[in-house]
N, C-alpha and C positions, 0 to 999 in steps of 0.2 A: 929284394923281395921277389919270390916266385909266388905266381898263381895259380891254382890249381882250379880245374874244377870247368863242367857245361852251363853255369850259370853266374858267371861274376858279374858283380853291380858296378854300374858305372861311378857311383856315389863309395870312395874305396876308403879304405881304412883311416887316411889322412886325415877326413872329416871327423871322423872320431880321437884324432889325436895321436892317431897310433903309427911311430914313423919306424922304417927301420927292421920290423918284423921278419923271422925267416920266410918256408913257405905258409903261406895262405891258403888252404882249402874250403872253395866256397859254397853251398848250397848241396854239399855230396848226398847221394842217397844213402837207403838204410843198408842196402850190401855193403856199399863202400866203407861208411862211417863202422859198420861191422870189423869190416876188413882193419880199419886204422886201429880201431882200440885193437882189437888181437894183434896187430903189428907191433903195436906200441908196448903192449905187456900190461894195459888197461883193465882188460876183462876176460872172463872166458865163455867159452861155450859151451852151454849145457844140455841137458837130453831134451829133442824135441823142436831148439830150437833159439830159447828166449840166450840173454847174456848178463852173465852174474857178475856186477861190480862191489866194490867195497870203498864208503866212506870215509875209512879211517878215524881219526880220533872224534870226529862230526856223527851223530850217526840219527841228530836233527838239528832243528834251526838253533841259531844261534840270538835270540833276543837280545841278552844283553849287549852285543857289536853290532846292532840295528843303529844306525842315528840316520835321521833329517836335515840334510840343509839348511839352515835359516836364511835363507834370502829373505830380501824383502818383498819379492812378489808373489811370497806366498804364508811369509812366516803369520799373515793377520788370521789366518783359516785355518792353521794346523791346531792339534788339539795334543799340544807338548805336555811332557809327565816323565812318565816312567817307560808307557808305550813309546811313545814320540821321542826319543831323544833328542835335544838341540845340539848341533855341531857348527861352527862358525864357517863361512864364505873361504878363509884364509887356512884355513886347519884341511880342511876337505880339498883346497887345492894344493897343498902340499903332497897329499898324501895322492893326489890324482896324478902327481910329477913323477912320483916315485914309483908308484905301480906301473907309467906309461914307457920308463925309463926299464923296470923290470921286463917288460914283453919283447923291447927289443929284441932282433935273433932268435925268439920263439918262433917256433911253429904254431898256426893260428886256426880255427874253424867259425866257419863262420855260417849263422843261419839268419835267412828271412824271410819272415812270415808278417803275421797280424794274431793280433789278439782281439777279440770279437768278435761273434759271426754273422752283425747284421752288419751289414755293407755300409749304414749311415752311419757306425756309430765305431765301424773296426779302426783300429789303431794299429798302422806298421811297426814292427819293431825289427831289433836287429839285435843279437844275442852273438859272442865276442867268444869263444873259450878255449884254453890252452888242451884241453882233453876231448879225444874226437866222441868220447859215449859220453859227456855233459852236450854238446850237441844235437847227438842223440836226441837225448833225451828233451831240449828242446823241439828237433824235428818229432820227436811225438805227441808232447803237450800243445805247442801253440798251431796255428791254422796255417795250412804249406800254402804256398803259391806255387800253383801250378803250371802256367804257362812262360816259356821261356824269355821273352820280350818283355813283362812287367818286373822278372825276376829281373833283370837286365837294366830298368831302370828305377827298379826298385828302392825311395828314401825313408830311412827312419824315422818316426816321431818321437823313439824312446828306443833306446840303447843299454843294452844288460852286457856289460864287461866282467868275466869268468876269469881267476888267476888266481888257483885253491895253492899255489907254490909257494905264492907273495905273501912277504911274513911283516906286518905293522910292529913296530916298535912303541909300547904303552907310555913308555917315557919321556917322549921325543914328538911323538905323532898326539900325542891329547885321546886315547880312544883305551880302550877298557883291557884288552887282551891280543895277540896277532892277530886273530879274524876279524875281519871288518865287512857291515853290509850296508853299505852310503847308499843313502836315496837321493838324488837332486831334482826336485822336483821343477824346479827353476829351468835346469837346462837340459831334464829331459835323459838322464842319466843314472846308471845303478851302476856301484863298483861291488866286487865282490873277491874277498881275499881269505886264502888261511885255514878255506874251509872246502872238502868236497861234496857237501849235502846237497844233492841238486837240488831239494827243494826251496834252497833259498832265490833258486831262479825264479818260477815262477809264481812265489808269494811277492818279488820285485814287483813284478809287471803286474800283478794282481793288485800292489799298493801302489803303484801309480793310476791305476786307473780308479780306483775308490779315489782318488782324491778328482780327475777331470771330470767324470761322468757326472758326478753328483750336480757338477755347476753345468752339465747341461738338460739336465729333472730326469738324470738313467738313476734305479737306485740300484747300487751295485751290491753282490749278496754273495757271501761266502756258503751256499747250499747248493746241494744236489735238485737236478727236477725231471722228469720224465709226463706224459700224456698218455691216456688211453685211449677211447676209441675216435678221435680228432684232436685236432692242434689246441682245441680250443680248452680241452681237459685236461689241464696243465694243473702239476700238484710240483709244490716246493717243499726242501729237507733239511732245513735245515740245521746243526749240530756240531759240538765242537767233535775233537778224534775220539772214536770209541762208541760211537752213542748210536752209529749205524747209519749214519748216513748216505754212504755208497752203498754199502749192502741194501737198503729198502726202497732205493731209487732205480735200483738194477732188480729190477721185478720182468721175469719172460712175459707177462701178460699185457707189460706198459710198454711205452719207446721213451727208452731213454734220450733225453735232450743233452744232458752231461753229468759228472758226478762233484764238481768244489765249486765252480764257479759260476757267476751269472749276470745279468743285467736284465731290467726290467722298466724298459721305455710304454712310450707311450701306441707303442706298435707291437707289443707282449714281452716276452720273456727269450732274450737269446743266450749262447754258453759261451764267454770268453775265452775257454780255452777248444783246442781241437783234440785231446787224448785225458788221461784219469791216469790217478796217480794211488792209487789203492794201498792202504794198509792189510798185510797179507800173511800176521803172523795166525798160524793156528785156521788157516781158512777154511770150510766146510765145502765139498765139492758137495754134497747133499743140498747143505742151507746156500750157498753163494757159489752155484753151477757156473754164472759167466765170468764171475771174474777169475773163478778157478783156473777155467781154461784160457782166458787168457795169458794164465801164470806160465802155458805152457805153449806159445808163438815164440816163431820167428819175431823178432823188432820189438819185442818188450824186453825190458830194461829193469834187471831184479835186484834191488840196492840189499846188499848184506845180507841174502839170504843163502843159508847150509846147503851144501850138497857133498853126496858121497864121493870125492875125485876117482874111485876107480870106475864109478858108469854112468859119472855126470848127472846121478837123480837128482832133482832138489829135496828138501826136506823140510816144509814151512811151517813143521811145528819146533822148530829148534831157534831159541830164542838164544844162544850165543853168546851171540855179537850185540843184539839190540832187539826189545820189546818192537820195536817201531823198523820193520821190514817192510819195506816197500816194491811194488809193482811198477811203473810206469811203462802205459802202450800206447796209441791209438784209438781213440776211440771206433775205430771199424772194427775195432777185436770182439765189440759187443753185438752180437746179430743182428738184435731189435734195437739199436739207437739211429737215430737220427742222421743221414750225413749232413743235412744243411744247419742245422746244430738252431734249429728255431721252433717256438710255439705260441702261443694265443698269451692271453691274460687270466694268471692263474686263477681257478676255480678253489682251490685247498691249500692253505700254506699249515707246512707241519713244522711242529718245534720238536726236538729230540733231545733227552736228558737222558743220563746214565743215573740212576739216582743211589748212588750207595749207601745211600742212609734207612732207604726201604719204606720210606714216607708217600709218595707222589703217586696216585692212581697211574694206572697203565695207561688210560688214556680219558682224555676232558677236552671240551669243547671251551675254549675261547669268545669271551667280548671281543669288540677292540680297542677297547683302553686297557683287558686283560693283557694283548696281546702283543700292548704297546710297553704294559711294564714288564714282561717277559722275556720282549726283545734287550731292553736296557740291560738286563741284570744277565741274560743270557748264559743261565745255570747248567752244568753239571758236576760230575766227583768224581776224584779219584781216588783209585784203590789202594790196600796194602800191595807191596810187595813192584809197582810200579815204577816207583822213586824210594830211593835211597831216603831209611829216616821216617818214611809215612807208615806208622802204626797202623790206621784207624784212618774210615774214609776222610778224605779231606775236600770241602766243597772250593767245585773252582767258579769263578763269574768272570766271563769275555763279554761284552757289551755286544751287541748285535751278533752273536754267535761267531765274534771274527776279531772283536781287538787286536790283535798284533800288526793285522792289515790295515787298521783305521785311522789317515792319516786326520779327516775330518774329526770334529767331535760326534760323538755318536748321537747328538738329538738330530744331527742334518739324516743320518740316514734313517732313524726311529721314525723322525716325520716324513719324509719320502715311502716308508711303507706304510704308515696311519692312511695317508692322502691314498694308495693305491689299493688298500685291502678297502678303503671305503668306497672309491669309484668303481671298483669292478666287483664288489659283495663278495668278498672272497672269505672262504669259513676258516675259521684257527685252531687248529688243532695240538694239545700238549699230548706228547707222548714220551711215557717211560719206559725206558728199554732195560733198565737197571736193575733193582732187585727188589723181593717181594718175601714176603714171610720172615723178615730180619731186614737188619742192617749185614752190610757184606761180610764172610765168616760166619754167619747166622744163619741167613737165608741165603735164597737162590736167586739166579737172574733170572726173569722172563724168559721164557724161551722164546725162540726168534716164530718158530709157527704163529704162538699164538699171538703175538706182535704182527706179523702181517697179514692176521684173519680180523684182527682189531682195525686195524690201516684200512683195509680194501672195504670194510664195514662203511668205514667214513670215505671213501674217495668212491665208493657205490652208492652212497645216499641213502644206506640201510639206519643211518641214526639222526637222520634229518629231525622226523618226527618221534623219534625214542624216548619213551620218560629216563628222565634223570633224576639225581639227587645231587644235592649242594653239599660240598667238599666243607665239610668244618671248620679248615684252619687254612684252607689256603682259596676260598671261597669257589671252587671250579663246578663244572656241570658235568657232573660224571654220567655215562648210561647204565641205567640198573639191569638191561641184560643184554649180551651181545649173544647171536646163536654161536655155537662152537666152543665159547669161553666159559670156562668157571666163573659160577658166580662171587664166589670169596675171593677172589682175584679182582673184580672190579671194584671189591670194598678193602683196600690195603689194613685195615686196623683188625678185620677177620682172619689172615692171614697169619698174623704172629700168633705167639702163643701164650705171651704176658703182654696183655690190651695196656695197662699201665706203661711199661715200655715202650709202645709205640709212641703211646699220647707224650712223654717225656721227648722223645728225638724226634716228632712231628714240630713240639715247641721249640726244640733246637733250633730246627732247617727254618723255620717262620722266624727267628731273628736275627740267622745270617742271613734270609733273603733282605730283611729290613733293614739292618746294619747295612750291606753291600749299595740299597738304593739311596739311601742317605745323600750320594754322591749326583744323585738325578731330582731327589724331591722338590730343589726350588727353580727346576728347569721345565718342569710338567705343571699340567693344568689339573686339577684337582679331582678330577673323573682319574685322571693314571695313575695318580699317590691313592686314590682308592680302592685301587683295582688289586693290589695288594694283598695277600696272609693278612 
């Protein structure tokens, strides 16, 4: 084994299991780790700046080769199913023999940081990868350590092992397909095979930490948050992809705090991660000015996205390769963010739906027992033409706006924010970003303006005291006028153009929301199963 690198840990691979390894490059910067992918034949360089890799056969996560460890010091708290996979203690270490047997004589990268950016609450990690741009791309996602003497004695509490080479055998190994994404919750480990989507890295680290925060009262949150004129006016976004959640957090007028990630102690709201991982197909330098330009730095990191190879342009309206183009940067790429990655205790938590059924006001004000059954069922839709097979929208429901990450059952973290939207009075807001005048094919989406002249309404306090009207079928507090907005826009059934039809697919969406909560009805208290369509 050769070492490479101004920052090696004393704490070396061996701990991790890893004997044998060719050279080791540890903690390299972003020229460097530049320089290795272009050496290596990784990625390229394109105009401006950024470096254009490609996922290959992955071009996202892989759910179905997600499993959980069953240990038993943890298996009583997981919330096993279909999200949760169970894998046995003896299956998981086989396959950890064979992959650590694979790395031998590789070349290795390696980064260490932390994931969280309150000092009480960060958690060291140490991220393992056969490709110097999945490195990268951690040194841009998670929080760098910057002084050399800590990198120096730097220990992990949680270890992400990267090896998109290693191929699982379904027959032999007990697991679904070649890619595997093992969580050990137990010991503190993530393997990852088969696959080059980076972002199964940092949904790792983001699912280990949903499962320890929770048991220390942080309630960990898959949402975007930024503040305006003090730390203290803190708004939360959260949504699954598509519903705009980085786009309406990355507002020039706010400081962004982060765009995916979060925790939310008893000392406010910090961002787990230290960079944003943007969806970038189709992006508007008009409507989404920062992240546009960040598409065009030095040390972002452009997964599968076109460019013309004779003058290196990119091209992010060229869907290709994959709907699901991604940016990964820095977060210093964005002007007005944050660098200590911290704020107060939120003032405004938004929910963000896509709603393709063309049902859902633009936007309504939340209870908290509304706000508690909204979080559970955690609704949006998807489109034609998205997925292969999908005619006609199809409604999705992720439980706290994040299932895939929830290693807990979702009542731990539904009551972690009941308890925290109550102690700090913080208002709820539903927002549809989705479509209006039809179901999709019919009507149109929202435009994004009049979405964020709605938003800033509510995070300016312009509809504190607004009349409202009560939503019919899904019982919400709508406001009957916003300045700027059409008024047939705030009443969705004025919009179509057969009232009949509306009322027909309003009672659709009101019994797949009720069908979906079925799954929560005898875990809530009777104010939540009321709060309901």
């Amino acid at each position: 084994m050769t070492d490479f690198g101004a920052y090696i840990s004393e704490y070396g691979l061996e701990n991790n299991g890893i004997v044998n390894p060719g050279k080791v490059y540890w903690n390299l910067s972003t020229p460097m780790l530049y320089e290795a992918a272009i050496r290596r034949h990784e990625g390229v360089l394109v105009h401006l700046g950024p470096m254009v890799v490609r996922t290959g056969d992955h071009t996202g996560r892989s759910p179905k080769d997600k499993f959980l460890v069953n240990d038993p010091q943890v298996s009583d708290d997981i919330w096993w199913g279909v999200v949760n996979q169970s894998m046995s203690r003896e299956t998981f270490e086989n396959l950890r023999k064979k992959m650590l047997a694979f790395l031998q004589n590789q070349d290795l990268f390696v980064f260490d940081g932390y994931a969280g950016a309150d000092p009480r609450y960060r958690m060291p990690i140490r991220v393992i990868t056969q490709y110097a741009w999945h490195n990268l791309f951690a040194r841009n996602m998670f929080i760098r350590e910057l002084e050399a003497e800590k990198l120096r004695h730097h220990v992990p509490q949680f270890t992400v092992i990267v090896a998109p080479r290693f191929r699982a055998d379904p027959e032999r190994d007990g697991v679904n397909s070649q890619t595997v994404v093992l969580l050990d919750l137990a010991r503190r480990v993530t393997l990852i095979g088969g696959t080059e989507y980076s972002g199964e890295v940092k949904k790792s680290v983001f699912s280990a930490l949903n499962y320890y925060l929770p048991r220390q009262g942080v309630l960990t949150m898959h949402c975007s948050a930024n503040y305006g004129q003090d730390r203290d006016d803190v708004a939360l976004f959260f949504g699954l992809s598509g519903t705009g959640k980085t786009t309406l957090s990355n507002d020039p007028a706010r400081t962004l705090i982060g765009d995916d990630e979060h925790g939310w102690s008893d000392r406010g709201v910090f961002n787990i991660e230290g960079g944003c991982y943007a969806k970038v197909i189709r992006l508007d330098s008009q409507g989404e000015p920062q992240i546009y330009e960040a598409t065009r730095r030095f040390g972002t990191l452009l997964e599968n996205v076109i460019y013309n190879t004779a003058n290196r342009r990119i091209d992010l309206d060229n869907d290709s390769i994959t709907e699901n183009t991604r940016a990964s940067y820095p977060i210093t790429h964005i002007e007005n963010a944050t660098r200590d990655g911290l704020g107060g205790h939120p003032r405004h938590v938004v929910f963000l739906t896509a709603d393709a059924f063309g049902v859902l006001p633009p936007i309504s004000r939340l209870t908290r027992a509304q706000a508690m059954y909204h979080f559970l069922n955690g609704y949006t839709a998807k489109v034609a033409g998205t997925e292969r097979g999908v005619k006609e929208p199809q409604p999705v429901f992720s439980a706290c706006f994040g299932a895939p990450f929830m290693p807990l059952h979702p009542q731990v973290y539904a009551k972690l924010l009941g308890e925290k939207i109550e102690r700090h009075q913080a208002k709820v807001w539903l927002i549809n970003t989705g479509w209006t005048g039809g179901a999709y094919g019919v009507g149109h989406r929202i435009p994004l303006a009049f979405t964020r002249r709605m938003l800033n309404a509510a995070l300016q306090g312009e509809l504190d005291d607004a009349p409202t009207y009560r939503d019919p079928y899904f019982g919400l507090q709508v406001p009957e006028h916003i300045e700027g907005i059409p008024g047939d826009l705030l009443h969705p059934e004025r919009t179509w153009h057969d009232p009949q039809a509306y009322q027909a697919q309003a009672h659709r969406l009101v019994s797949l929301f009720s069908q979906n909560f079925d799954a929560y009805r005898n875990e809530v208290d009777e104010e939540i199963r009321q709060a309901g369509p």
